[in-house]
N, C-alpha and C positions, 0 to 999 in steps of 0.2 A: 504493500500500500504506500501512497506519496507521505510523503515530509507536511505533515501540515503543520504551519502556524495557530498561534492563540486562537486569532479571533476566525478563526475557519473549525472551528469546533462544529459547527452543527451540518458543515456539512462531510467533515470526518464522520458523522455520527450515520447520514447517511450514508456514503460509502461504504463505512460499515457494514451494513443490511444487505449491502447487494452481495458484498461477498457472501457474506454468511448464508444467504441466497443462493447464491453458487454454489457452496459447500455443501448445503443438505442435498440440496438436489445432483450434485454428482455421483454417478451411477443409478441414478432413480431412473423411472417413465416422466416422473411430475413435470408438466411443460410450467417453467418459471416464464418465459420471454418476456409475456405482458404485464407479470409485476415488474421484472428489473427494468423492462422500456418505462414504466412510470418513476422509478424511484430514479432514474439517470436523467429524464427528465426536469425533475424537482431538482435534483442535484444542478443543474445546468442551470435551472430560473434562480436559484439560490446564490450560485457563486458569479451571475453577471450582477445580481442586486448587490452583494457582497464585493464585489472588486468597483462597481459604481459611485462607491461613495465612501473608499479608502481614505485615511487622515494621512496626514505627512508621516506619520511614526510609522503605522501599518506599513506603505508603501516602503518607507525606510526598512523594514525587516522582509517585506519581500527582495527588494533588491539585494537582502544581504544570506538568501536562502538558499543552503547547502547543496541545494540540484541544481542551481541557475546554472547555464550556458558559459564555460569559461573561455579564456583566449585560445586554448588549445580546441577547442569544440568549432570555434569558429574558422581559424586553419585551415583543419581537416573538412569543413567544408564548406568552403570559398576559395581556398588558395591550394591552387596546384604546383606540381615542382616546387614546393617550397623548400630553401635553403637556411638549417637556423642559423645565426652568425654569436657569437659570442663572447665574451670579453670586450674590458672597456680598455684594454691596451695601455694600465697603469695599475690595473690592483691586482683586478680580479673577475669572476664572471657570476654576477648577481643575477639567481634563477627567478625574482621578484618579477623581472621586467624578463621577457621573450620578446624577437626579433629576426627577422632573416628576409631574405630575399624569393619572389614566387608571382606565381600569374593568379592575379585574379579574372575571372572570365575571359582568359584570353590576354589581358594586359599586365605586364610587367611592373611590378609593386616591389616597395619596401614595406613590410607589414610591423610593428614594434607594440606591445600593449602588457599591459598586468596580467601576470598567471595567479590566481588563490594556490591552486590543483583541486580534489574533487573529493580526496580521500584522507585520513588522517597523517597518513606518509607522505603525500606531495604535497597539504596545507605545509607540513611543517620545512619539506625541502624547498617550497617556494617563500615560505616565509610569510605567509597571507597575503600575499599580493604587499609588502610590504617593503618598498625597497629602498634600499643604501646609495650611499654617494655614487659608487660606483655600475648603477641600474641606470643610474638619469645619464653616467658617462657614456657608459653604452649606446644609451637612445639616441643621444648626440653625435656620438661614432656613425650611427647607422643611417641617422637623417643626413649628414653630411655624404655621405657614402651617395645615399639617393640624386642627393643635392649635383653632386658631381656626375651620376653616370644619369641625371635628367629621369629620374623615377619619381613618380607620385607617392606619395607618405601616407598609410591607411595607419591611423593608430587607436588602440580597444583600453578604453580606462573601465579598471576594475579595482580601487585601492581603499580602503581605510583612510590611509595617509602615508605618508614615509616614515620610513623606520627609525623610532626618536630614540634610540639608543646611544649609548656615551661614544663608543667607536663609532658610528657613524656620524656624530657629530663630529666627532673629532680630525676623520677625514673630509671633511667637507660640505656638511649636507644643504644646510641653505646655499652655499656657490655653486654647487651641482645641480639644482633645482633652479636658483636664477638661471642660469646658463643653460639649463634644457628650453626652459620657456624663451627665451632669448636667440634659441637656435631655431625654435618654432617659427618665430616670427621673421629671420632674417632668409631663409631658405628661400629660393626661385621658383619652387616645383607644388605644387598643389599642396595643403595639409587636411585630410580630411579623419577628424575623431570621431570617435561613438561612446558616447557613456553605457558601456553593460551591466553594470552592476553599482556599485558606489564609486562616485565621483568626489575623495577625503581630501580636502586642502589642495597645498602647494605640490602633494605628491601627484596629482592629478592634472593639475593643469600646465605643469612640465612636461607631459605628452596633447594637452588639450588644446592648445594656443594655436586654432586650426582657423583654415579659410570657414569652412563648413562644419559646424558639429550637432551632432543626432545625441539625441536620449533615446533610449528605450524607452518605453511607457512608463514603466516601475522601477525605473532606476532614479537614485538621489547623487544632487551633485552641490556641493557646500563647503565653504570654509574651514568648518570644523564639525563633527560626528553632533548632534544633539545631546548624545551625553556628555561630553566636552563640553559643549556651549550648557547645559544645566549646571556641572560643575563648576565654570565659572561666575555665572550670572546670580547662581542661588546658594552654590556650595553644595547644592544637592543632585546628582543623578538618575535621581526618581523623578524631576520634571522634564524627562527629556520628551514627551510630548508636546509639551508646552513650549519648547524649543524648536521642535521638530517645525512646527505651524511658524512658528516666528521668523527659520532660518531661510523659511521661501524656497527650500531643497527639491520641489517635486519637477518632472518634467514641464508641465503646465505653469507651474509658477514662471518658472524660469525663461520659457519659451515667451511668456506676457509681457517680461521683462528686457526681453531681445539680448538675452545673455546665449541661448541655444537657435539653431535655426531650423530644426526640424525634430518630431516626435516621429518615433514608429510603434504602433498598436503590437501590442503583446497578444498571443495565444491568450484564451478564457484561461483566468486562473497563475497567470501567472507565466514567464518565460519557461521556466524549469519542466512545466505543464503541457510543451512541444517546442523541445529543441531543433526537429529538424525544421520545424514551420520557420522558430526564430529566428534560426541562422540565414534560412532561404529573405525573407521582408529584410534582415539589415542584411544581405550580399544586395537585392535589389535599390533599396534605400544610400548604398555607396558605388555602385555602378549608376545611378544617377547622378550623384553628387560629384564624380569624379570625370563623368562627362561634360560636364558645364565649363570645363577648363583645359577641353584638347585643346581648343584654337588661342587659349592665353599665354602672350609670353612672359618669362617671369619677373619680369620690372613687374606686370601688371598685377600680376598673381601675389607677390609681396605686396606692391601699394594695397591692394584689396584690405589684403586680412590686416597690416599693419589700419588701417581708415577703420574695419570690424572694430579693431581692439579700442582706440582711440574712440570712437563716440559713445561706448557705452559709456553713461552715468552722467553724459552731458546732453539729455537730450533731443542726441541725433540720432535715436533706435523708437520707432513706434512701439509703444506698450500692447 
């Protein structure tokens, strides 16, 4: 059975039934069909009422839900011949952030984005999508890489934030993280992001700082986590609701705000709830976004998204 969240209790509760459904009647004559077409039914009216009128907190924990679609998920299927590339050519090679070279539908890409992994041994070897100075060095290696052989830049944010540990500050981590977003915005060649999962601070917008950027439906993209932002504001944790609403994190918010340029509708119930569907809406939602810029050349494609960055908060972005 799926992973459910809190507030999807009731209809864990039916899902429930239908198995249980399943199980008596296997090996029976008993024809179940037309009670489980009703109770899948209810289930379906249930979870569009339920996902229709998610809070920012909700949405925050779907985006943060242990089956969502990760970087490698989307790879394997969008990006053919893919090549991973590694190391930042000074430290080391931080599995936080993945990269390499590959076709997407036919066109030649750099792809660079946050890995979670999916299971208790690749959260922990990827480090929760958590990366060090040397993740963002990487990403900078790779976008320049692009930058030079005239490759478009697909990049997948899926982060908390970066990794606030004593060595990683100690190697650099705000320099590493200005100088990703700084490399964002100085490149020739198309940048186009997608928020998958959680879009956490400066660890995100060091791969985000894009001509074009997508949200998933249920993914969250903010300054700081809502528990962060309670613990500062109240000293308490427990208001991270109350945060959540405040910090304007949902796609919708943000899209109102001319901060994102485009949402893509999520599978009923969540990404996790049909990955191959999700993967297929954001490969077509970036073979769109990536067409709008064959015939640009890159004076243009930098003045663009450098003019993007520049008018938010002054403005010049319709609400």
């Amino acid at each position: 059975m799926a992973n459910f969240l809190d507030f999807e209790k009731p209809i864990a509760e039916l899902e429930g039934k239908i198995a249980e459904l399943r199980h008596l009647a296997h090996g029976d004559e008993v024809n179940i069909a037309e009670e489980v077409s009703k109770l899948q039914a209810k289930v379906e009216r249930l979870t569009k009422q339920t996902y229709a009128k998610l809070t920012a907190w909700q949405k925050t924990l779907v985006a943060r839900h242990d089956e969502r679609p990760r970087f490698s998920d989307y790879v394997t299927g969008l990006v053919t011949d893919f090549v991973p590339l590694a190391g930042d050519r000074a430290f080391a090679d931080d599995k936080a952030i993945m990269g390499g070279l590959g076709r997407f539908r036919g066109r030649p890409v750099a792809v660079i984005g946050h890995e979670k992994g999916n299971d208790t041994a690749s959260r922990v070897r990827h480090n929760f999508g958590m990366a060090k100075p040397e993740g963002y060095r990487k990403a900078i290696r790779l976008m320049e890489l692009a930058d030079r052989f005239k490759l478009p830049v697909v990049t997948l944010v899926d982060t908390p934030g970066a990794y606030p540990g004593i060595d990683a500050e100690a190697r650099g981590q705000a320099e590493a993280i200005a100088r990703g977003i700084e490399t964002c915005l100085r490149i020739g060649v198309p940048l186009v992001s997608a928020i998958i999962g959680e879009g956490g601070s400066g660890g995100a917008i060091a791969l985000a700082a894009g001509n074009h950027i997508i949200m998933l439906e249920h993914s969250v993209y903010s300054v700081i986590s809502p528990e962060g932002c309670a613990s500062i504001l109240w000293r308490d944790a427990k208001q991270r609701e109350i945060a959540a609403e405040a910090l304007k994190l949902t796609a919708a918010d943000l899209k109102g705000l001319g901060i994102i340029d485009e949402i893509v509708p999520e599978p009923l119930g969540g990404a996790h709830r049909g990955k191959a569907e999700m993967v297929e809406r954001l490969g077509d939602s970036l073979a769109a976004a990536l067409a709008r810029f064959d015939n640009m050349d890159g004076e243009t494609v930098r003045r663009e998204r450098r003019d993007k960055f520049l008018a938010m908060g002054r403005g010049g972005l319709t609400p």
